[in-house]
TORKOL-4160 file (C-alpha; in steps of 0.2 Angstrom, whole numbers, padded with zeros to 4 digits, m for minus):
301
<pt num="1" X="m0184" Y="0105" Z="m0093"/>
<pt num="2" X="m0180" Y="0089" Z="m0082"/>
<pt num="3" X="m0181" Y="0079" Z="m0101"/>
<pt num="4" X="m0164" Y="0093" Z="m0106"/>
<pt num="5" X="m0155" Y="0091" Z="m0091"/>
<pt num="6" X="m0156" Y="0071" Z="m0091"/>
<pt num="7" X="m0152" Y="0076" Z="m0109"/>
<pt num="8" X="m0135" Y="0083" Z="m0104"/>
<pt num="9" X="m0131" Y="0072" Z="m0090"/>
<pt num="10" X="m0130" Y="0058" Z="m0103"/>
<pt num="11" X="m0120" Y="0066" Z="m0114"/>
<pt num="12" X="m0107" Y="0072" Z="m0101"/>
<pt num="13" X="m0106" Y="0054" Z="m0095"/>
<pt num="14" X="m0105" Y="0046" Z="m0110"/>
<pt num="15" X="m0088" Y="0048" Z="m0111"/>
<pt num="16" X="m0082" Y="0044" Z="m0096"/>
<pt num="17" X="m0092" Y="0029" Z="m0094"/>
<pt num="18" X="m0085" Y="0022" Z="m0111"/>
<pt num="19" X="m0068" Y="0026" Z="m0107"/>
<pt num="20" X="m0072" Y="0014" Z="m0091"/>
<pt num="21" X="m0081" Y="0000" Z="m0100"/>
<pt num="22" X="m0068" Y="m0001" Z="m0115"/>
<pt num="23" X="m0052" Y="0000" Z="m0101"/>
<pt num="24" X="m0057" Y="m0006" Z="m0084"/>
<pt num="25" X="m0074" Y="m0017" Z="m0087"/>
<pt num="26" X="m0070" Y="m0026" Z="m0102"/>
<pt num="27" X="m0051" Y="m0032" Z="m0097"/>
<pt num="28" X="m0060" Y="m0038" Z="m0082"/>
<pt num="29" X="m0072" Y="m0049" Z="m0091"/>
<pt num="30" X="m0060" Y="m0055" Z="m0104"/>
<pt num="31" X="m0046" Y="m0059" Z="m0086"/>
<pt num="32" X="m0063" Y="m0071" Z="m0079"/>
<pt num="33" X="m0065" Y="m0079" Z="m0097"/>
<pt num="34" X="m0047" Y="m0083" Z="m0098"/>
<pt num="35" X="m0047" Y="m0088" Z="m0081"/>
<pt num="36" X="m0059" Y="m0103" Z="m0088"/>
<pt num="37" X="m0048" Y="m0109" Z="m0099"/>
<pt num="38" X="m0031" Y="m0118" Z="m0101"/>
<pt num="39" X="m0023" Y="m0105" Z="m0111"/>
<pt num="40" X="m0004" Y="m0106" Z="m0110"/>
<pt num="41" X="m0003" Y="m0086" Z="m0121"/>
<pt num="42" X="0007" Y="m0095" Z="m0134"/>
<pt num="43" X="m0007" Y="m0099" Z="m0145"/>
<pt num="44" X="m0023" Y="m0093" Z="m0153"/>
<pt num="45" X="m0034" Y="m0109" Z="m0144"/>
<pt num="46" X="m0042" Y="m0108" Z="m0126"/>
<pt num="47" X="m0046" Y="m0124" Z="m0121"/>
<pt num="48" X="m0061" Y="m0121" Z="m0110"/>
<pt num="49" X="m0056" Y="m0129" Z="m0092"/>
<pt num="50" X="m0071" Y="m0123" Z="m0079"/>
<pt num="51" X="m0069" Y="m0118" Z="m0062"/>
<pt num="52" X="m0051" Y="m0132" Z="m0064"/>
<pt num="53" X="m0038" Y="m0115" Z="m0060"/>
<pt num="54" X="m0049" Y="m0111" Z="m0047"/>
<pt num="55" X="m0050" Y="m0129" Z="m0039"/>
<pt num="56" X="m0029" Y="m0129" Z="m0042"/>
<pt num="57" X="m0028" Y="m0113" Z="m0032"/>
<pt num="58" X="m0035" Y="m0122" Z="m0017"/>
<pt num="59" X="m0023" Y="m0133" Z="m0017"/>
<pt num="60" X="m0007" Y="m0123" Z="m0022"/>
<pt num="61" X="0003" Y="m0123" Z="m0009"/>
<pt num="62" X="0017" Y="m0110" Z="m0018"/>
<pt num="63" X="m0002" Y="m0098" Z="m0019"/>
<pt num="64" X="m0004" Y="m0100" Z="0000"/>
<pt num="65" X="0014" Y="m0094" Z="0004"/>
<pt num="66" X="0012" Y="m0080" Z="m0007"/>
<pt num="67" X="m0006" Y="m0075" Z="0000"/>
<pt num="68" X="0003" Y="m0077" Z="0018"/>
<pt num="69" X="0017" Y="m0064" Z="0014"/>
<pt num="70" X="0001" Y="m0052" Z="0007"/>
<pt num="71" X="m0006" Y="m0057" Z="0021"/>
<pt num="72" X="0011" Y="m0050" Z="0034"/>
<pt num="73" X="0010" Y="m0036" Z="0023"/>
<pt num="74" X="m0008" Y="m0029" Z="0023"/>
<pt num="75" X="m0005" Y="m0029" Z="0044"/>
<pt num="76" X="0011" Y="m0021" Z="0044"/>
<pt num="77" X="0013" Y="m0010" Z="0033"/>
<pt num="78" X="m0003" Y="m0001" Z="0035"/>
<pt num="79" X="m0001" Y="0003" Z="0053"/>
<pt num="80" X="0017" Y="0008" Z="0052"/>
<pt num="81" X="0014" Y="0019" Z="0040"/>
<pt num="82" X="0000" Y="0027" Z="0047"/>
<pt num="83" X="0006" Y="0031" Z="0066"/>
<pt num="84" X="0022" Y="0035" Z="0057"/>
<pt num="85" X="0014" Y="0047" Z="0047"/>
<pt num="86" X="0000" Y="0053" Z="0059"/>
<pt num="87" X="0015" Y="0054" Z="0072"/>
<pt num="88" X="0026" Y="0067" Z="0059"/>
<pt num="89" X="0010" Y="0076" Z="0054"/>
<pt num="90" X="0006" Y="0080" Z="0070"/>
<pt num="91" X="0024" Y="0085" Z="0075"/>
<pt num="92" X="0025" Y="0097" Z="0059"/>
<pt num="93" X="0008" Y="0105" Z="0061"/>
<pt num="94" X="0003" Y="0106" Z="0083"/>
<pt num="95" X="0020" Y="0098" Z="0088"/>
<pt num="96" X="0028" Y="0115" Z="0094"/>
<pt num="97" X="0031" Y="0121" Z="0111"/>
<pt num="98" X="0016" Y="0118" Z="0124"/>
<pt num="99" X="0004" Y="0133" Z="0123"/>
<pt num="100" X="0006" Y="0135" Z="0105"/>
<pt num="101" X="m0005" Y="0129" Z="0091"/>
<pt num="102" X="0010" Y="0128" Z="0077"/>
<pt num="103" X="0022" Y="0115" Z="0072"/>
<pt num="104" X="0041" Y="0111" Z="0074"/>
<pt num="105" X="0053" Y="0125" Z="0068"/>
<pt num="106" X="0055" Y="0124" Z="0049"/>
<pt num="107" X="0042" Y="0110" Z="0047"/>
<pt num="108" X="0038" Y="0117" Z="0030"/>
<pt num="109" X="0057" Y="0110" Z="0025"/>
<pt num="110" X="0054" Y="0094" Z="0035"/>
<pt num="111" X="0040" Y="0091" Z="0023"/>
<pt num="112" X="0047" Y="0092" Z="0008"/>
<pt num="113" X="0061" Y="0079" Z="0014"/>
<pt num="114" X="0049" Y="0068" Z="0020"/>
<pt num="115" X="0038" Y="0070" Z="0002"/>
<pt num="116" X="0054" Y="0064" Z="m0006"/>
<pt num="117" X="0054" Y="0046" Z="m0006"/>
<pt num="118" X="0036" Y="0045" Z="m0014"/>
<pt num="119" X="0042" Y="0053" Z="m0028"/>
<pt num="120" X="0057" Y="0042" Z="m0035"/>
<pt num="121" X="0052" Y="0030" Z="m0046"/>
<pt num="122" X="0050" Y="0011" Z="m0039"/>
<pt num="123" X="0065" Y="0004" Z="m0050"/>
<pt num="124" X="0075" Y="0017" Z="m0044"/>
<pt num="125" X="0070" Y="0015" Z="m0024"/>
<pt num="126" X="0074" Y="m0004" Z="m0027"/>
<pt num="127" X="0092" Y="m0001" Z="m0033"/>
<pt num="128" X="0095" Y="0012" Z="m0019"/>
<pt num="129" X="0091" Y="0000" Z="m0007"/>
<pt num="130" X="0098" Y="m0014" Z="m0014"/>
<pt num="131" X="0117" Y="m0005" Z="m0010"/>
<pt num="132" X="0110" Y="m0001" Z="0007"/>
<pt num="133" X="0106" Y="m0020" Z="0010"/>
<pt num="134" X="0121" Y="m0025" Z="0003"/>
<pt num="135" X="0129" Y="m0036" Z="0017"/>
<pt num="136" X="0148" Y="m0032" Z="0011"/>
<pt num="137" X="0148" Y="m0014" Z="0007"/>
<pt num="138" X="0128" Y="m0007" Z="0011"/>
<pt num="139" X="0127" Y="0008" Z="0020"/>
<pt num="140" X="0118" Y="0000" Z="0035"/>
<pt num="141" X="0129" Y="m0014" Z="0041"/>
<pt num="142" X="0144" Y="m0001" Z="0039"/>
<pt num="143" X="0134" Y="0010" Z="0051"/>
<pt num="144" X="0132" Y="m0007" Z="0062"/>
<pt num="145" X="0151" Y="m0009" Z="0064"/>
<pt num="146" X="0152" Y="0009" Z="0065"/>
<pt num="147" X="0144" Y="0010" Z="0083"/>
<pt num="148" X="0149" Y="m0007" Z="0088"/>
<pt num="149" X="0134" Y="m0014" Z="0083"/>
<pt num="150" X="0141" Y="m0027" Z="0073"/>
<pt num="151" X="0132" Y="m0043" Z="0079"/>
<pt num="152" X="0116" Y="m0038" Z="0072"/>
<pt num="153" X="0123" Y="m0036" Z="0053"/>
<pt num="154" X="0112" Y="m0046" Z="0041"/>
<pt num="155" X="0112" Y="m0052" Z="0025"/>
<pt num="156" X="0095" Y="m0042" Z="0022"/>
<pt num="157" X="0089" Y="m0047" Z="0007"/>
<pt num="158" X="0097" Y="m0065" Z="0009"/>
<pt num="159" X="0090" Y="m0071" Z="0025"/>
<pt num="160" X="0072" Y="m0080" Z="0023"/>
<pt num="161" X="0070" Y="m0072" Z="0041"/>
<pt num="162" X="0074" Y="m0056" Z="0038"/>
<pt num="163" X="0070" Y="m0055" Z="0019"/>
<pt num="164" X="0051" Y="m0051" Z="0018"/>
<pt num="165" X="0053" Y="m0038" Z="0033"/>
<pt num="166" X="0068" Y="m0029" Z="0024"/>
<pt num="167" X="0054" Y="m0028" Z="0009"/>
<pt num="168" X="0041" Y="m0021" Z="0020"/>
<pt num="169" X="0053" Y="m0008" Z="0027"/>
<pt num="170" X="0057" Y="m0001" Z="0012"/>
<pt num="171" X="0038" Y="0000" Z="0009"/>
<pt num="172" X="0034" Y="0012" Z="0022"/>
<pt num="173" X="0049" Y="0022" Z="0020"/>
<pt num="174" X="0045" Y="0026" Z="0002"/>
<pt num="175" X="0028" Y="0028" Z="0008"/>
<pt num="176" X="0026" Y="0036" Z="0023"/>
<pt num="177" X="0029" Y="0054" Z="0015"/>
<pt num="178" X="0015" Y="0056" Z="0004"/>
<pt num="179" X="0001" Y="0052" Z="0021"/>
<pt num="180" X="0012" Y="0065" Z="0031"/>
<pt num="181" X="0006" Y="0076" Z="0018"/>
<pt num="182" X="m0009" Y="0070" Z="0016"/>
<pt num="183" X="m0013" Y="0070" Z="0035"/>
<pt num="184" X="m0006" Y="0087" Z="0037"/>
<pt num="185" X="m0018" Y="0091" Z="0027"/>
<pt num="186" X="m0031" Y="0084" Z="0036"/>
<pt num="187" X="m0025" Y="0094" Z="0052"/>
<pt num="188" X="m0026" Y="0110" Z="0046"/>
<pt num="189" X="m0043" Y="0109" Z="0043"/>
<pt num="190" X="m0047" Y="0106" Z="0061"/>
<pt num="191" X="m0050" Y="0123" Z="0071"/>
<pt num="192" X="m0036" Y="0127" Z="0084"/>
<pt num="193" X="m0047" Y="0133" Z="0094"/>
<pt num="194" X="m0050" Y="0116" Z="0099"/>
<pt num="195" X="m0032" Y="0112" Z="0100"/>
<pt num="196" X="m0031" Y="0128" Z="0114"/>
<pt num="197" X="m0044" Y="0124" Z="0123"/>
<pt num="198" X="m0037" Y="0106" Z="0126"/>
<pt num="199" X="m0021" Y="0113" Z="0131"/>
<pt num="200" X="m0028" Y="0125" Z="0144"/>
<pt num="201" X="m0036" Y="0109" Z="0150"/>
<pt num="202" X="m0018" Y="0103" Z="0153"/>
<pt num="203" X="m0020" Y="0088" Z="0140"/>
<pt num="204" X="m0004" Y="0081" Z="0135"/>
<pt num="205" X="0001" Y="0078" Z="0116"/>
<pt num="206" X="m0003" Y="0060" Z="0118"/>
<pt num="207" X="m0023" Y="0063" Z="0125"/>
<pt num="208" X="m0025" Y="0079" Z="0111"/>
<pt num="209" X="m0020" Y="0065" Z="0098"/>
<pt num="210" X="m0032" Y="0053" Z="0103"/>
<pt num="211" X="m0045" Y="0063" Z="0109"/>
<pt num="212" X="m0048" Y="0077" Z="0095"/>
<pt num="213" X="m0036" Y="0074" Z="0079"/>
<pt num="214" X="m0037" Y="0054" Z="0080"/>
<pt num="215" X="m0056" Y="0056" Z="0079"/>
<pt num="216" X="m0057" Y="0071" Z="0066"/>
<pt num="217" X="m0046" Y="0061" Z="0056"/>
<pt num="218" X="m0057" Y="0045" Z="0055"/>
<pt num="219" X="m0060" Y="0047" Z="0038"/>
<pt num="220" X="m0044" Y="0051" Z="0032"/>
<pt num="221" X="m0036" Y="0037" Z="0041"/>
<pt num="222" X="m0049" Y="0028" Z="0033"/>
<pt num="223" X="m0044" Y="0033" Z="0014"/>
<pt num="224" X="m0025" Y="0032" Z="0019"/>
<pt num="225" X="m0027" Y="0012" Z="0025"/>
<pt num="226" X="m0037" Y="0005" Z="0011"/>
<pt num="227" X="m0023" Y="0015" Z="m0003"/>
<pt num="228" X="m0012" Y="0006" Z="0007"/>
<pt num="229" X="m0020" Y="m0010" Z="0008"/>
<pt num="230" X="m0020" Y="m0012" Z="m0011"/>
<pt num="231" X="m0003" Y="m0009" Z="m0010"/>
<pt num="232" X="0002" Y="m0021" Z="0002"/>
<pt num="233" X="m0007" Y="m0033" Z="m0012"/>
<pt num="234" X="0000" Y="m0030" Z="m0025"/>
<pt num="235" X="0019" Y="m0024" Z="m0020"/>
<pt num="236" X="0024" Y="m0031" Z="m0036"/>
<pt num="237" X="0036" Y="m0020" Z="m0044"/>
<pt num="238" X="0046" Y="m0018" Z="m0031"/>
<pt num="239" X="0048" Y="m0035" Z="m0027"/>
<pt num="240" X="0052" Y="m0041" Z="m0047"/>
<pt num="241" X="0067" Y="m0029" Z="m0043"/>
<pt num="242" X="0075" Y="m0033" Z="m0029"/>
<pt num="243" X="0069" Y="m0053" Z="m0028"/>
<pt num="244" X="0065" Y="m0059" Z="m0046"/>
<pt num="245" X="0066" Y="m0076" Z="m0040"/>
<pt num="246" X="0055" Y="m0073" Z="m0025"/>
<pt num="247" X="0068" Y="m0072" Z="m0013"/>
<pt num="248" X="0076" Y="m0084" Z="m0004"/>
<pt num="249" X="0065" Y="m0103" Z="m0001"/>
<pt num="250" X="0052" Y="m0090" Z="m0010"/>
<pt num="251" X="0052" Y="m0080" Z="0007"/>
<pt num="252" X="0047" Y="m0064" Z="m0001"/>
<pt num="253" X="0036" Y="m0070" Z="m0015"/>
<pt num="254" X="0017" Y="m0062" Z="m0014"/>
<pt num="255" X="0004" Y="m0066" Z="m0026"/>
<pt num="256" X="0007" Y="m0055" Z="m0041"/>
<pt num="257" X="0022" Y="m0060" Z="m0043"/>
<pt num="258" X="0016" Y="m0078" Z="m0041"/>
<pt num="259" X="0003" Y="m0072" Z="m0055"/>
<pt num="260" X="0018" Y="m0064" Z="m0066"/>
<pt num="261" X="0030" Y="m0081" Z="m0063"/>
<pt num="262" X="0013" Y="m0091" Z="m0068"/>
<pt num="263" X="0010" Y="m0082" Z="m0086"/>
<pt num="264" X="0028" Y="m0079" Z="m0090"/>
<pt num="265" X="0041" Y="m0090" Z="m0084"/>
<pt num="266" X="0029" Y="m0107" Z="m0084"/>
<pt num="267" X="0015" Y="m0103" Z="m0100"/>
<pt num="268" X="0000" Y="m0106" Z="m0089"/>
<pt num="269" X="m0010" Y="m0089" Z="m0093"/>
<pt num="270" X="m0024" Y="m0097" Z="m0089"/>
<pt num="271" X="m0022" Y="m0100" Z="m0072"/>
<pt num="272" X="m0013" Y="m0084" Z="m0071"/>
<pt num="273" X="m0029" Y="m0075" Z="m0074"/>
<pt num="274" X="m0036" Y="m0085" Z="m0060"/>
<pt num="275" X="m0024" Y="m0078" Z="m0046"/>
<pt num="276" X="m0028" Y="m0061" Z="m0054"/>
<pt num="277" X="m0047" Y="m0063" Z="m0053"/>
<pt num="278" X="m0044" Y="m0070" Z="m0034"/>
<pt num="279" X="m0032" Y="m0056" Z="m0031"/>
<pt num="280" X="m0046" Y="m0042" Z="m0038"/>
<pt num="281" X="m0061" Y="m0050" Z="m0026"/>
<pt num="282" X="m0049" Y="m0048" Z="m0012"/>
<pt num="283" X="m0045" Y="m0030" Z="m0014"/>
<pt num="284" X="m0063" Y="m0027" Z="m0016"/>
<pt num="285" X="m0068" Y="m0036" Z="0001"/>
<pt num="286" X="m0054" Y="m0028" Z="0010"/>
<pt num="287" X="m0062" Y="m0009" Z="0003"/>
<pt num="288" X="m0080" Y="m0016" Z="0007"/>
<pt num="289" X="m0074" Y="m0021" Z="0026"/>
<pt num="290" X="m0064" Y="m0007" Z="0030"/>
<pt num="291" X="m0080" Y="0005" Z="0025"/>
<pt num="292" X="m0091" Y="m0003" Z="0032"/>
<pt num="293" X="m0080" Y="m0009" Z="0047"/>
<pt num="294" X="m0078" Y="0010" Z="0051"/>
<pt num="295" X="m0094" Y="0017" Z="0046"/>
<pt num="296" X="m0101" Y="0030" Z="0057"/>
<pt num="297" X="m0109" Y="0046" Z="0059"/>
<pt num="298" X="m0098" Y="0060" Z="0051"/>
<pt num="299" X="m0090" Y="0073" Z="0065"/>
<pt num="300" X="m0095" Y="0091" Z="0061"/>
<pt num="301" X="m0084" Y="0106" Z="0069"/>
């Protein structure tokens, strides 16, 4: 009996497993070779180079600008996004009057608007904002000068300042309303009663947050920073977009656009593969940290 059921389990993952090995595994093994090797993708030879990429990544200054705008990223955008979205969640799901357990009026339509940004394509999120940036005739500076605001007007996507913050916004904004959703989710799985009995205790909004769905939401929260996370390094879609050229004095270039601008525009697929390699241990130490960081013993209610 035990001999058929190993039997089947094989054969169910057999599948699967090769999928994985013939589409995630072996591109990663064939990304580390390259990454020994002076290959400039034009040509069928691969000079074998060693660890040289690695030792020019060291000393790469353009590669340390880039990491430090991943860096601004994985810090920002993570936490906005998340108290934004634990902030609307909670509003659309225990937000109502106090002593009720219900959200705002017509919080199922509040959703839906919020969902709405998630879903739009990245090239097309990229040309919308890039008319609201526009410094002549976006959307943004006109409301400025419309409430006399005019003295903080910006040339948004022009100002090395300004320019990777810009960036960043847009992030959370076409982010945010998938982790509403996902949050909300989260929320209605935790029993009112304790909701009830926290407000017949007289506990504001603010200490029911951060004493019963802050807590029971750990895990979520968890999940929701390190999707983020990756995001924040890798952001490259929207950036080729709206900054091609990495923004102004490269203000808004992140690695894998420095990786794209390596292979395409200066034939160095080699070294390329080296930022990608580099870029691939980070996301995995930042999921192993964040894990393990937050590892605790699971709440049960």
């Amino acid at each position: 009996m035990r001999h058929g059921r190993l039997r089947i389990i094989t054969l169910f993952l057999a599948a699967p497993l090769t999928l994985y090995g013939v589409l995630v595994a072996s591109p990663l093994i064939q990304a580390f070779y390259i990454s020994l090797t002076s290959w400039t993708g034009y040509t069928s030879a691969k000079p074998f180079a060693g660890l040289a990429n690695y030792r020019r990544l060291l000393h790469d200054p353009a590669f340390w600008q880039a990491l430090e705008h991943n860096a601004l990223l994985l810090v920002a955008v993570p936490a906005i996004t998340i108290v934004l979205g634990l902030l609307f969640a909670s509003l659309l799901n225990v937000g109502a009057r106090a002593g009720s357990v219900e959200g705002v009026r017509f919080s199922s339509l509040y959703q839906k608007s919020f969902f709405l940004p998630h879903i739009l394509p990245v090239v097309i999120t990229a040309v919308l904002w890039q008319f609201l940036y526009n410094p002549e005739l976006g959307l943004i500076n006109s409301l400025l000068d419309a409430a006399g605001l005019g003295s903080l007007k910006q040339t948004w996507l022009g100002d090395p300042q300004v320019a990777l913050w810009s960036m960043a916004a847009i992030l959370v904004w076409a982010g945010v309303g998938f982790y509403v959703i996902l949050f909300s989710a989260a929320m209605q799985s935790i029993p009112k009663d304790l909701y009830e009995a926290a407000d017949l205790d007289g506990a504001n909004r603010l200490r029911t947050m951060l004493s019963i769905t802050l807590p029971l939401l750990r895990e979520t929260v968890q999940v929701a920073y390190v999707y983020l996370g990756i995001g924040a390094l890798d952001a490259f879609t929207l950036f080729q977009v709206l900054q091609p050229d990495g923004g102004p004095n490269n203000s808004t270039n992140v690695v894998a656009q420095y990786l794209y601008q390596s292979a395409f525009d200066n034939g160095q697929f080699g070294y390329a593969s080296a930022i990608g390699v580099v870029l691939c241990l980070l996301t995995l130490v930042l999921t192993a940290v964040t894990f393990g960081v937050s590892r605790r013993e699971r709440i049960e209610f």
